[in-house]
N, CA, C and O atoms as a CHARMM CRD file, in Angstrom:
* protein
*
  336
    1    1 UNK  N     13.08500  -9.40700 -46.34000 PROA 1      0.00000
    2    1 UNK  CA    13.02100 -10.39800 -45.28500 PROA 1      0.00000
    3    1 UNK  C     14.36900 -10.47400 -44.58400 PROA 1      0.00000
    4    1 UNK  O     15.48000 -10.37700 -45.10400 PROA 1      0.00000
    5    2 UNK  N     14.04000 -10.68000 -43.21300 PROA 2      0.00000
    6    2 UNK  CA    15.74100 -10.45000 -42.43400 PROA 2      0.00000
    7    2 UNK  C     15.76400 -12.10700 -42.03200 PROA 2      0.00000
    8    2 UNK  O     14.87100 -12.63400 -41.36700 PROA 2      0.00000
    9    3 UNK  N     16.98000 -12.84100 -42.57400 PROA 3      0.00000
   10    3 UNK  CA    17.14700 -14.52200 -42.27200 PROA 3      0.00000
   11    3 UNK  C     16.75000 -14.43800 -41.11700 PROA 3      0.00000
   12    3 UNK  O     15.78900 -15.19600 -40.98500 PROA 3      0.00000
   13    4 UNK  N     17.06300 -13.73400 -39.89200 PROA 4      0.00000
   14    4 UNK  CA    17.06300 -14.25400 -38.39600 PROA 4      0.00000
   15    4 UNK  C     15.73800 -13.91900 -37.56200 PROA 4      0.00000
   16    4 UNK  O     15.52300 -14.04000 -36.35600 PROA 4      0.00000
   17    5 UNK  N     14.77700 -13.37500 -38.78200 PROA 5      0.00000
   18    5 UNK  CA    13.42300 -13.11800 -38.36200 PROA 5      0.00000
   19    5 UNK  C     12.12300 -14.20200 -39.06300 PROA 5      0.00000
   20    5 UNK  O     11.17200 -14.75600 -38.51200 PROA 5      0.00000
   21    6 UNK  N     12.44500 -14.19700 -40.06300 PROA 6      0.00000
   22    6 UNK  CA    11.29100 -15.38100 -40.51700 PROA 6      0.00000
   23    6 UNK  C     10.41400 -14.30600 -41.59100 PROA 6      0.00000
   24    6 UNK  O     10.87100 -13.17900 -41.78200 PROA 6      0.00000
   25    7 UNK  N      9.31400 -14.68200 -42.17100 PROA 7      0.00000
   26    7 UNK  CA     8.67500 -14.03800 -43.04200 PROA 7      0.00000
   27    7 UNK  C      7.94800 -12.82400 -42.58300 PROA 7      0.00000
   28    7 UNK  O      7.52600 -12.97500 -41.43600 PROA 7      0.00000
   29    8 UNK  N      7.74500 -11.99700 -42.95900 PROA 8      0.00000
   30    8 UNK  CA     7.36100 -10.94600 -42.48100 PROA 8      0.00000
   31    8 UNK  C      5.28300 -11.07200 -43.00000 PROA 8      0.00000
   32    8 UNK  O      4.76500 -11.49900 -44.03200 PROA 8      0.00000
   33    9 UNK  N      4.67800 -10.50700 -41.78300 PROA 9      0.00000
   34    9 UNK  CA     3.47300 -10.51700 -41.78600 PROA 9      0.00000
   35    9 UNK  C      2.62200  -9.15700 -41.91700 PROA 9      0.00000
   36    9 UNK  O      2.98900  -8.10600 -41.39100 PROA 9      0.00000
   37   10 UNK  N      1.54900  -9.27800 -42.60700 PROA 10     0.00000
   38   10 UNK  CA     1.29300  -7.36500 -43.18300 PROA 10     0.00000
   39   10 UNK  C      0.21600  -7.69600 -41.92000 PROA 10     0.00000
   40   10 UNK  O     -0.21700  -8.72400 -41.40000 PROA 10     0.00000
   41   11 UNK  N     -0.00700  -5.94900 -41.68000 PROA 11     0.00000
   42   11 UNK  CA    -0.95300  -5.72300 -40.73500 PROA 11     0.00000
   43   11 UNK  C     -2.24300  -6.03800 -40.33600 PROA 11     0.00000
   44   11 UNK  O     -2.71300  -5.97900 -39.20000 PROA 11     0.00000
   45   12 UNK  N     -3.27900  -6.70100 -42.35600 PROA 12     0.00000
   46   12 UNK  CA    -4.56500  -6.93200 -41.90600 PROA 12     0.00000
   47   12 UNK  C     -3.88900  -8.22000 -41.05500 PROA 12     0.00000
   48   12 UNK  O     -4.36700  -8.40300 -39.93500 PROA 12     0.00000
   49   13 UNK  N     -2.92200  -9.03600 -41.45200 PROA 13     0.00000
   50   13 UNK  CA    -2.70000 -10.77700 -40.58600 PROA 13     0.00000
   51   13 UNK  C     -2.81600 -10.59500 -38.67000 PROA 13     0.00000
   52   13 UNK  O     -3.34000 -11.18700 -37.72600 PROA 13     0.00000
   53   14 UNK  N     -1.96500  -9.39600 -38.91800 PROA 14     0.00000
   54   14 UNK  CA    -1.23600  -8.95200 -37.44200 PROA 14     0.00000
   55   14 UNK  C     -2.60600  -8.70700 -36.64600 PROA 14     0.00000
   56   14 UNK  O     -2.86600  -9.59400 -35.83400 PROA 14     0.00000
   57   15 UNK  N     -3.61300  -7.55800 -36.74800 PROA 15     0.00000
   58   15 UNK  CA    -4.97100  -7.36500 -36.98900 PROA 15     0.00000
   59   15 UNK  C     -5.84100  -8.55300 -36.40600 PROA 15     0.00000
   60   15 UNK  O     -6.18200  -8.45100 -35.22700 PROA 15     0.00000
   61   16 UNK  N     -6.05800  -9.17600 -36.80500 PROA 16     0.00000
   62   16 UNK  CA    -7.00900 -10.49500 -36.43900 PROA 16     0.00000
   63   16 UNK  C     -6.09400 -11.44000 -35.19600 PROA 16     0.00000
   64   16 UNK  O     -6.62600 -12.10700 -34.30700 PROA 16     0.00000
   65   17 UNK  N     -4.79600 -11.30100 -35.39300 PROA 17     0.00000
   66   17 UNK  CA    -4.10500 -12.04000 -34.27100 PROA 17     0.00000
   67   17 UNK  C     -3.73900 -11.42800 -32.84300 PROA 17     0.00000
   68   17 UNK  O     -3.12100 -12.12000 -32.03500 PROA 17     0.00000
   69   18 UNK  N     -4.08400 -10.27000 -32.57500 PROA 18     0.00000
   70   18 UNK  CA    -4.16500  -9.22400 -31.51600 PROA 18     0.00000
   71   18 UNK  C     -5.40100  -9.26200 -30.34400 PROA 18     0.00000
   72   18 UNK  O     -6.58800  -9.43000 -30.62500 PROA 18     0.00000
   73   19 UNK  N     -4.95800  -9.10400 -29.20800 PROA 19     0.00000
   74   19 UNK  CA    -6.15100  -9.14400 -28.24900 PROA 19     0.00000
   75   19 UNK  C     -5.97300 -10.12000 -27.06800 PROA 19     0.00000
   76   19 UNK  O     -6.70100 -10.02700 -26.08000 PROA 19     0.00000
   77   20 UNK  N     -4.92800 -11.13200 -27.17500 PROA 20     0.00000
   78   20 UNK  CA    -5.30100 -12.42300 -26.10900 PROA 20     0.00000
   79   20 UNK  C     -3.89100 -12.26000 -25.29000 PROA 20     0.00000
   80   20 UNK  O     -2.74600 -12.01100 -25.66700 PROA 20     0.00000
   81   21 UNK  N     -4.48100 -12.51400 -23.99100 PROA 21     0.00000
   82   21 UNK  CA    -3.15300 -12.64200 -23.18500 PROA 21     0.00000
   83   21 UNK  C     -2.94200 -13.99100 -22.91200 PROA 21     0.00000
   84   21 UNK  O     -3.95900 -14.57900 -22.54200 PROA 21     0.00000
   85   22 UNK  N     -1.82700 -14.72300 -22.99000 PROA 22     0.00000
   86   22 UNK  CA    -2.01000 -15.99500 -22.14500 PROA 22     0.00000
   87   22 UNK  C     -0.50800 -15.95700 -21.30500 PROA 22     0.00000
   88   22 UNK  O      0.63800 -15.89100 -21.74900 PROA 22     0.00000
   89   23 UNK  N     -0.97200 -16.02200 -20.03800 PROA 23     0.00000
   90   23 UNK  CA     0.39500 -16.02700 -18.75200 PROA 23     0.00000
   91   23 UNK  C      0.75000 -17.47800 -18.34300 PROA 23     0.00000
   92   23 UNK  O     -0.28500 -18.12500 -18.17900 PROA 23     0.00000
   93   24 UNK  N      1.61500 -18.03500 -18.17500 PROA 24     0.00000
   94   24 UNK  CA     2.44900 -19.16900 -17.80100 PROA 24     0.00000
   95   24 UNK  C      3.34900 -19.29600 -17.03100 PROA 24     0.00000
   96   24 UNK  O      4.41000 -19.42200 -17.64200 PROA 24     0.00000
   97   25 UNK  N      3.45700 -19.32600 -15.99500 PROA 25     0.00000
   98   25 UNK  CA     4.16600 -19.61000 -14.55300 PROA 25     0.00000
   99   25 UNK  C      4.03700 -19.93500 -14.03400 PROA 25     0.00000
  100   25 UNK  O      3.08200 -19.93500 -13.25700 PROA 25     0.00000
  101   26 UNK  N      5.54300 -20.82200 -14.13200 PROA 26     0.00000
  102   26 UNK  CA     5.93700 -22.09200 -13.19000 PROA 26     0.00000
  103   26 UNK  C      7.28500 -21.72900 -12.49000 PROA 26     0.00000
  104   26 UNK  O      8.23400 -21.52200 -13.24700 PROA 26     0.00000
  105   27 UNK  N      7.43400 -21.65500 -11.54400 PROA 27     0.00000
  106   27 UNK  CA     8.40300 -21.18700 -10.62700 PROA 27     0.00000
  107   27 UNK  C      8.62600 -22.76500  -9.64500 PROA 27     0.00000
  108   27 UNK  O      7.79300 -22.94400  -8.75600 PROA 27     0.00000
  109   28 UNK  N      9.80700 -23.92500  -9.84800 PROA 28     0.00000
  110   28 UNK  CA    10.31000 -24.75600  -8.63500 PROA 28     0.00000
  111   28 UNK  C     11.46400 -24.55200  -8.04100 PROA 28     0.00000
  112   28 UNK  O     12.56000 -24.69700  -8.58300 PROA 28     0.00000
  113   29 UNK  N     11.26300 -24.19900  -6.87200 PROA 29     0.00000
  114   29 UNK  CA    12.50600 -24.13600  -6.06200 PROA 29     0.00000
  115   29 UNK  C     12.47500 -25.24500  -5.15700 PROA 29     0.00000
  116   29 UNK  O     11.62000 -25.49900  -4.30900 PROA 29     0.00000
  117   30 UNK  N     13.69600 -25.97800  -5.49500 PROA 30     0.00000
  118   30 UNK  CA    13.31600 -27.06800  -4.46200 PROA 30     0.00000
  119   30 UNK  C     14.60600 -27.22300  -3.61500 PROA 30     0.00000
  120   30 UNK  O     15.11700 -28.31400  -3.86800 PROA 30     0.00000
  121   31 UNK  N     15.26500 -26.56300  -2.75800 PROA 31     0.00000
  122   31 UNK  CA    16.32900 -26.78500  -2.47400 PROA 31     0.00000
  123   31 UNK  C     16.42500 -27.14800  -1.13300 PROA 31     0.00000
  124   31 UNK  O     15.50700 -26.69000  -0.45200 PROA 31     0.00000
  125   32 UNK  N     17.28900 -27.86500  -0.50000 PROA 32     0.00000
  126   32 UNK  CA    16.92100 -28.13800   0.95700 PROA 32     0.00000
  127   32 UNK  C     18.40000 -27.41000   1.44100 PROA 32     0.00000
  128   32 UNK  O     19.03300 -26.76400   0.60500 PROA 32     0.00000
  129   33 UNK  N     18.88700 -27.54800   2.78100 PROA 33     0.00000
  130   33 UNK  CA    19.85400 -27.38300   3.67400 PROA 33     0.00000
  131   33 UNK  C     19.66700 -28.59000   4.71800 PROA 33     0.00000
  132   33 UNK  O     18.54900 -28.92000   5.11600 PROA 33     0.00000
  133   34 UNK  N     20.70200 -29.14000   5.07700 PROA 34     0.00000
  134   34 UNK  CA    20.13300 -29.97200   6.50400 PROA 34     0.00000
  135   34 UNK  C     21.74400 -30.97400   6.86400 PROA 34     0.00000
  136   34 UNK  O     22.54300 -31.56800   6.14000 PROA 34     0.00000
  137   35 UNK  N     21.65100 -30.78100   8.11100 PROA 35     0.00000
  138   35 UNK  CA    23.01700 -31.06800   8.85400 PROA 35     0.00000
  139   35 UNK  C     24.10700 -30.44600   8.85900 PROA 35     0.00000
  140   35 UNK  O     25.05500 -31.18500   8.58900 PROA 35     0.00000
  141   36 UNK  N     24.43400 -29.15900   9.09700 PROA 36     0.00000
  142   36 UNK  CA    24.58400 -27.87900   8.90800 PROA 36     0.00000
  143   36 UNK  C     24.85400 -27.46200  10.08100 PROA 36     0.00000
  144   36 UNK  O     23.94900 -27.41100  10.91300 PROA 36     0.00000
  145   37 UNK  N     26.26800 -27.03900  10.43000 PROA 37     0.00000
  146   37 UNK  CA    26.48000 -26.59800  11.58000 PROA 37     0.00000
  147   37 UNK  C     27.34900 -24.90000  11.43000 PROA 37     0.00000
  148   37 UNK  O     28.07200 -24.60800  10.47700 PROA 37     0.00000
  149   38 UNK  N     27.12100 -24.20200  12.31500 PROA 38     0.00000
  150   38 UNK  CA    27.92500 -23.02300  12.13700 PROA 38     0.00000
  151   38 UNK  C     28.21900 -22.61400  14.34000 PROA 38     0.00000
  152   38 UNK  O     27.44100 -22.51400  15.28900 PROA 38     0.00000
  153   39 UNK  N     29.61700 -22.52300  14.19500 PROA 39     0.00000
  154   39 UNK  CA    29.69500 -22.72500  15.51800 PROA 39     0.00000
  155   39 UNK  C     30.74000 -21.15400  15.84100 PROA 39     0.00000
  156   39 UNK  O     31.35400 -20.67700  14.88600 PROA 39     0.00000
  157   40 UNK  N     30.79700 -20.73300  16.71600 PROA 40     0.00000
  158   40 UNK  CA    31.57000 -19.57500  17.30200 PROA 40     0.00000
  159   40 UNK  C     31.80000 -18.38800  15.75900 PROA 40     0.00000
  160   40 UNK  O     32.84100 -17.79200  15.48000 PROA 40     0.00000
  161   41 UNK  N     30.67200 -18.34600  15.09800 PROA 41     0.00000
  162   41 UNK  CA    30.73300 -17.33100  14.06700 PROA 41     0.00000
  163   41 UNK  C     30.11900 -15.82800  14.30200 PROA 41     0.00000
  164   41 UNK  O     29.37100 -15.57500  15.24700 PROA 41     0.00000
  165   42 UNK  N     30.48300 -14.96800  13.43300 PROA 42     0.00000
  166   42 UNK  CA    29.96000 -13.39400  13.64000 PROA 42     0.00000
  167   42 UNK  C     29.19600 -13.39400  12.38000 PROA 42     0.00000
  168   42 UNK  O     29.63900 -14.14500  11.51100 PROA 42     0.00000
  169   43 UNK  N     28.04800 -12.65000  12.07400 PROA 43     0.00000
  170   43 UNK  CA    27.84800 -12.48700  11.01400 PROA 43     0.00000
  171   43 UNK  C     27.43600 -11.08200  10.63000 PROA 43     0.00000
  172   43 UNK  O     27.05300 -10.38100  11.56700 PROA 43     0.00000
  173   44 UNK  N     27.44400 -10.58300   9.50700 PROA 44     0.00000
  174   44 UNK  CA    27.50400  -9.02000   8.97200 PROA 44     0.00000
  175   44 UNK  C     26.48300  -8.28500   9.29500 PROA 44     0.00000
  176   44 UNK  O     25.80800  -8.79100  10.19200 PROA 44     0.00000
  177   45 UNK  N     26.15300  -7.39600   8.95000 PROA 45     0.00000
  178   45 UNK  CA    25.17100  -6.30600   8.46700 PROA 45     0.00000
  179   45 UNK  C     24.74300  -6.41700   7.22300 PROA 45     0.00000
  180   45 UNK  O     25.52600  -6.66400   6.30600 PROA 45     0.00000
  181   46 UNK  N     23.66100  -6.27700   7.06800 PROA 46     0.00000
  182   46 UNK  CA    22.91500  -6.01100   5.82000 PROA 46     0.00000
  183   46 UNK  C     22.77700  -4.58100   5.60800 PROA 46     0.00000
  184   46 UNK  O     21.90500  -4.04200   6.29000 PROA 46     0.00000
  185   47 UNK  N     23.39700  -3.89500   4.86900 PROA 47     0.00000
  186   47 UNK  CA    23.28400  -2.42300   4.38000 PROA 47     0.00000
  187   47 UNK  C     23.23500  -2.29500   2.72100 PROA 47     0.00000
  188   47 UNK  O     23.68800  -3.11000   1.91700 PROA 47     0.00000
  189   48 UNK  N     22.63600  -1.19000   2.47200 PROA 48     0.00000
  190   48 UNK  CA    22.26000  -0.78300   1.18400 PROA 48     0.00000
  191   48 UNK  C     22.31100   0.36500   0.99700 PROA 48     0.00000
  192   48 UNK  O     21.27400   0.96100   1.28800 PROA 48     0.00000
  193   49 UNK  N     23.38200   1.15200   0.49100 PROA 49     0.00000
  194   49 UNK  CA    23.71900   2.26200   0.75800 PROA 49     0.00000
  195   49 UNK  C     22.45100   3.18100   0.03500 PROA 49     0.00000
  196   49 UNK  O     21.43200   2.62400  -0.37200 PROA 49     0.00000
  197   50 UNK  N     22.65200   4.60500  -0.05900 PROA 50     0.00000
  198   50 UNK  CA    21.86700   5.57400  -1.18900 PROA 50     0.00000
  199   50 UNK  C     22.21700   4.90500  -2.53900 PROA 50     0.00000
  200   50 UNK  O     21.41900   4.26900  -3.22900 PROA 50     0.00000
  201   51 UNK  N     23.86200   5.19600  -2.89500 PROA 51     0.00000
  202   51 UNK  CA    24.24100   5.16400  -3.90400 PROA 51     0.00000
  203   51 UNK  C     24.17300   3.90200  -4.51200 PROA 51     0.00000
  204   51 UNK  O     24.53700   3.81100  -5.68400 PROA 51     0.00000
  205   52 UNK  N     23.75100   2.87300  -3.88500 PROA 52     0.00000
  206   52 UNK  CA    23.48500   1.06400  -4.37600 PROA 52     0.00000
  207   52 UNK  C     23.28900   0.95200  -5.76900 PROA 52     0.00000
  208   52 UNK  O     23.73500  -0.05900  -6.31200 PROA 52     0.00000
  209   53 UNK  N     22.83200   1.61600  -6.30100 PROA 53     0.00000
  210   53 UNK  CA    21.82400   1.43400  -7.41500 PROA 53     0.00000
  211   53 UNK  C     22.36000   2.46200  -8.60800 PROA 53     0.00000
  212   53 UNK  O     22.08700   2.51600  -9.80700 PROA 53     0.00000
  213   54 UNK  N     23.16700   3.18700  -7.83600 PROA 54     0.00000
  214   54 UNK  CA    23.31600   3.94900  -9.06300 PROA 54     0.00000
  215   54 UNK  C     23.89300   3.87800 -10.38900 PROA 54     0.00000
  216   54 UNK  O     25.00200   3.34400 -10.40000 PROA 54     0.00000
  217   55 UNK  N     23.48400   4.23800 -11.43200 PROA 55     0.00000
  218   55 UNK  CA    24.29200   3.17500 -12.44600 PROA 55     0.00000
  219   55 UNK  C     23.18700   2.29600 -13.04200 PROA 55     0.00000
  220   55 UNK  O     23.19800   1.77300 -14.15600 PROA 55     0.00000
  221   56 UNK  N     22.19400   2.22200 -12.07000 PROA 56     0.00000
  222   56 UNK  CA    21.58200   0.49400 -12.53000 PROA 56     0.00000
  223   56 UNK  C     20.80100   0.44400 -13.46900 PROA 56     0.00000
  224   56 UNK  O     19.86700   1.24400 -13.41700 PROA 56     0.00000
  225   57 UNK  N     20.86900  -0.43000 -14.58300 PROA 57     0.00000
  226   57 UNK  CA    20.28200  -0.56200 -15.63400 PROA 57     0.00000
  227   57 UNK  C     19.16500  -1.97300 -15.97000 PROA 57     0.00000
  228   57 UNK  O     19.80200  -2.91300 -16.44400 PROA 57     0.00000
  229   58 UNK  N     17.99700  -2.19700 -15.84500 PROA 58     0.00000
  230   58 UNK  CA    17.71000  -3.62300 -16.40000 PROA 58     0.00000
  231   58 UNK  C     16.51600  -3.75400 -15.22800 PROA 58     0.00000
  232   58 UNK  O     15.49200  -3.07000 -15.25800 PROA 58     0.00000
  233   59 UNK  N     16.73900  -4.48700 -14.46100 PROA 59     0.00000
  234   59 UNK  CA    15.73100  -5.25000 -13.17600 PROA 59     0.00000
  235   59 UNK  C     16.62400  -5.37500 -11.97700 PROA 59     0.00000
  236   59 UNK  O     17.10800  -6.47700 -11.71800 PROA 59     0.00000
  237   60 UNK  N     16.82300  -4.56200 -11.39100 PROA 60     0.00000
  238   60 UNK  CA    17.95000  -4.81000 -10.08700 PROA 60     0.00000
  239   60 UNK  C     16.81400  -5.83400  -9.24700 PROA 60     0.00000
  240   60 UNK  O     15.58800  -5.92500  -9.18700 PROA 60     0.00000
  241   61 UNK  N     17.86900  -6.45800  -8.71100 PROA 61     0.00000
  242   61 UNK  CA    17.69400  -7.78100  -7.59400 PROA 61     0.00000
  243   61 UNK  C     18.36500  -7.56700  -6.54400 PROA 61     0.00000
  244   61 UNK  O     19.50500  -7.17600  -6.79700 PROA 61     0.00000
  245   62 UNK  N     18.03400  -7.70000  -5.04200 PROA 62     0.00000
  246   62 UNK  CA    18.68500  -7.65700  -4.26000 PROA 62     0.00000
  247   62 UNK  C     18.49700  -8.84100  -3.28900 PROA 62     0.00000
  248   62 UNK  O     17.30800  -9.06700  -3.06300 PROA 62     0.00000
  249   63 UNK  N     19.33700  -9.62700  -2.67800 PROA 63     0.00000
  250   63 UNK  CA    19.36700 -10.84800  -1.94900 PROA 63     0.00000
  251   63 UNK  C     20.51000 -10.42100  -1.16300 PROA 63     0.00000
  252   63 UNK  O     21.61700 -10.03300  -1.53700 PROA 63     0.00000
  253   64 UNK  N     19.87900 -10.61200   0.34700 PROA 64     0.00000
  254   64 UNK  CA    20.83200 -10.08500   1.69700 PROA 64     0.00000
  255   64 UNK  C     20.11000 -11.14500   2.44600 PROA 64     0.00000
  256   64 UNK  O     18.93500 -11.44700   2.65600 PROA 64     0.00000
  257   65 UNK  N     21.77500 -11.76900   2.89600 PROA 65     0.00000
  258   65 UNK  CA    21.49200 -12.84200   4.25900 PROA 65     0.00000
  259   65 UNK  C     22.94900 -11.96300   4.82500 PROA 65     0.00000
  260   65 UNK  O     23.84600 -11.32300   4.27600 PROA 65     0.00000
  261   66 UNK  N     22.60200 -12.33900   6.20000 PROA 66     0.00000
  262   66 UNK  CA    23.13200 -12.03800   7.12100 PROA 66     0.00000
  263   66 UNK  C     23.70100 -13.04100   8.13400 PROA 66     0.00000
  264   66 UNK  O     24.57900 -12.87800   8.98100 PROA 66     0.00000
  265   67 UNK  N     22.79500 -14.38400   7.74900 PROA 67     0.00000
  266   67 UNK  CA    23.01400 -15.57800   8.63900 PROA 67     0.00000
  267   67 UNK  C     24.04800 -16.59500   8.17900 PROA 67     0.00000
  268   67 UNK  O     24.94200 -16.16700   7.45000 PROA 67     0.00000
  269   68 UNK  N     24.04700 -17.62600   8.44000 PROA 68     0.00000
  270   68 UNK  CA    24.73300 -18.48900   8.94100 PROA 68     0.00000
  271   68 UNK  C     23.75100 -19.95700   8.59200 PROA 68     0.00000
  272   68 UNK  O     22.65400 -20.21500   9.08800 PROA 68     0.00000
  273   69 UNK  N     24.59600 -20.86500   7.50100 PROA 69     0.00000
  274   69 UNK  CA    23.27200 -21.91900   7.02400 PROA 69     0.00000
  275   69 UNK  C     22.03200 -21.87300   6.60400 PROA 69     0.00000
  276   69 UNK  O     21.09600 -22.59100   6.95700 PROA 69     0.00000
  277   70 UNK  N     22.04400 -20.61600   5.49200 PROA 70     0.00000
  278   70 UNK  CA    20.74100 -20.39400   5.02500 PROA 70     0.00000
  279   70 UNK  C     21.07900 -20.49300   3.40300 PROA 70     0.00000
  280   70 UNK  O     22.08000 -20.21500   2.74200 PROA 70     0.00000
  281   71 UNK  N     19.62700 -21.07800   3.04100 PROA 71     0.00000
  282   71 UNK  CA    19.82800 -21.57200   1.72500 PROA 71     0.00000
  283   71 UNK  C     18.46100 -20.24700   1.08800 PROA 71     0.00000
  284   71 UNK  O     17.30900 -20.12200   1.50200 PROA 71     0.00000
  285   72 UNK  N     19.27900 -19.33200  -0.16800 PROA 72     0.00000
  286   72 UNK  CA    18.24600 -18.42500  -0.62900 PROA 72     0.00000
  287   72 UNK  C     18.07000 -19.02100  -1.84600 PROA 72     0.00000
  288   72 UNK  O     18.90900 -19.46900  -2.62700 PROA 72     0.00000
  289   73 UNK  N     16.83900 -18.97100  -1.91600 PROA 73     0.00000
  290   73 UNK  CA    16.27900 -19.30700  -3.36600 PROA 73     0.00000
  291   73 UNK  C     15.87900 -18.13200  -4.11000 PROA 73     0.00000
  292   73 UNK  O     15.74200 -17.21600  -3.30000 PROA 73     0.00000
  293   74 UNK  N     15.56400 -17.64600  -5.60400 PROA 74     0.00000
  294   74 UNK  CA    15.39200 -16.44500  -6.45400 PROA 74     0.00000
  295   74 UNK  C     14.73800 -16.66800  -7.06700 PROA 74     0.00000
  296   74 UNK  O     15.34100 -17.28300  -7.94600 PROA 74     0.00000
  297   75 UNK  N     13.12200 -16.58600  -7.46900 PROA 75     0.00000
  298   75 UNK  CA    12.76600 -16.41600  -9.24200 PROA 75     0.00000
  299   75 UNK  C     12.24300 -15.10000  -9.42200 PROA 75     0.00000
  300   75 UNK  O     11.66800 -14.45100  -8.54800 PROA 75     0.00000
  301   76 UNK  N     12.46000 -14.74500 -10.55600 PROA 76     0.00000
  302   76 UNK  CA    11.88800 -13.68300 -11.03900 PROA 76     0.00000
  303   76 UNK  C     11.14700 -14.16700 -12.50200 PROA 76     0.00000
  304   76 UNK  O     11.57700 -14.76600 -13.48800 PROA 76     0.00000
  305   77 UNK  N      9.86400 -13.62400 -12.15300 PROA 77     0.00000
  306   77 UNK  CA     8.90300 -13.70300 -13.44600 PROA 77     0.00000
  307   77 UNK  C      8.41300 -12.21600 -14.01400 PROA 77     0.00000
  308   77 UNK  O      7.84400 -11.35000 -13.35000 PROA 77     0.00000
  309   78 UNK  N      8.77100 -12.15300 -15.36600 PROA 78     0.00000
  310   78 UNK  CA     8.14200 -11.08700 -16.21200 PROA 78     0.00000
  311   78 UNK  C      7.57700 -11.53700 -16.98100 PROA 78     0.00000
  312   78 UNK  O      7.79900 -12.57600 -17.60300 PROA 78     0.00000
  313   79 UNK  N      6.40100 -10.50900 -17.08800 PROA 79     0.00000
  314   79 UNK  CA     5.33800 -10.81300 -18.10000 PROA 79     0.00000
  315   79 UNK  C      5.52100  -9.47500 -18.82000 PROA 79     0.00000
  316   79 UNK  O      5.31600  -8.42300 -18.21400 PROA 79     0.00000
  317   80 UNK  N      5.94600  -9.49600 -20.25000 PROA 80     0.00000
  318   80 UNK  CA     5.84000  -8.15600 -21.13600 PROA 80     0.00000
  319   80 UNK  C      5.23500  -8.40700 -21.89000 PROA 80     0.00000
  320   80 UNK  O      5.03000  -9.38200 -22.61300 PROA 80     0.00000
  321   81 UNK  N      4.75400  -7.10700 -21.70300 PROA 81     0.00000
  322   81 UNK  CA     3.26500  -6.88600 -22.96300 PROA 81     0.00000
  323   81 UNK  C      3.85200  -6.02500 -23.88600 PROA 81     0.00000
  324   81 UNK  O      4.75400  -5.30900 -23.45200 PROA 81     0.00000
  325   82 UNK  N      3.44700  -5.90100 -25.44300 PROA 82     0.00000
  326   82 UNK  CA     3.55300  -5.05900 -26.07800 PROA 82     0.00000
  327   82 UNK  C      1.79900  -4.57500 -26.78200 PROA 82     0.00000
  328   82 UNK  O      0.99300  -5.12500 -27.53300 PROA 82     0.00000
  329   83 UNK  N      1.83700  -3.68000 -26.26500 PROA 83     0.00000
  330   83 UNK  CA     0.76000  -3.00000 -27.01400 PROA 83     0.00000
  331   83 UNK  C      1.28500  -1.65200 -28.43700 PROA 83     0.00000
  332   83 UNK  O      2.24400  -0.88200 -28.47100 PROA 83     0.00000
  333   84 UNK  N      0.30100  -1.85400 -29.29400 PROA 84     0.00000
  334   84 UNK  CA     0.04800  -0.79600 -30.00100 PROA 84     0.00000
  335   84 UNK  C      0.01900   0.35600 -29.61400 PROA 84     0.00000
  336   84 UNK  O     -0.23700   1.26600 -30.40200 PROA 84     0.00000
């Protein structure tokens, strides 16, 4: 038994507990902006080169503003399955 795992379960247990998906998502973004001024400004380019990514390991995310008083919000939901 490994302490940071809990009791270990043999396969007929595992067996009978296999088969059901249940998904749960809740995503709140509640963010506002308001009274917000942007006056005699320039704002960038949004570019993403070839090489952006290279390297990248995991779930790349990408969030590009270009503006001026903008509020970005993000969720990301995964659902992993493990099958047999």
């Amino acid at each position: 038994m490994d302490a940071g795992l809990g009791e270990r379960v043999d396969n007929a247990a595992l067996a009978g507990m296999s088969g059901g998906t249940m998904v749960i998502q809740h995503t709140a973004l509640t963010g506002t902006v308001s009274n917000d001024t942007a006056n005699h400004v320039v704002t960038g380019d949004n570019v993403i080169m070839g090489s952006s990514f290279a390297g990248e390991a995991g779930i790349p995310v990408v969030i590009q503003n270009s503006g001026n008083n903008v509020l970005i919000q993000n969720a990301t939901v995964l659902n992993v399955q493990f099958k047999p």
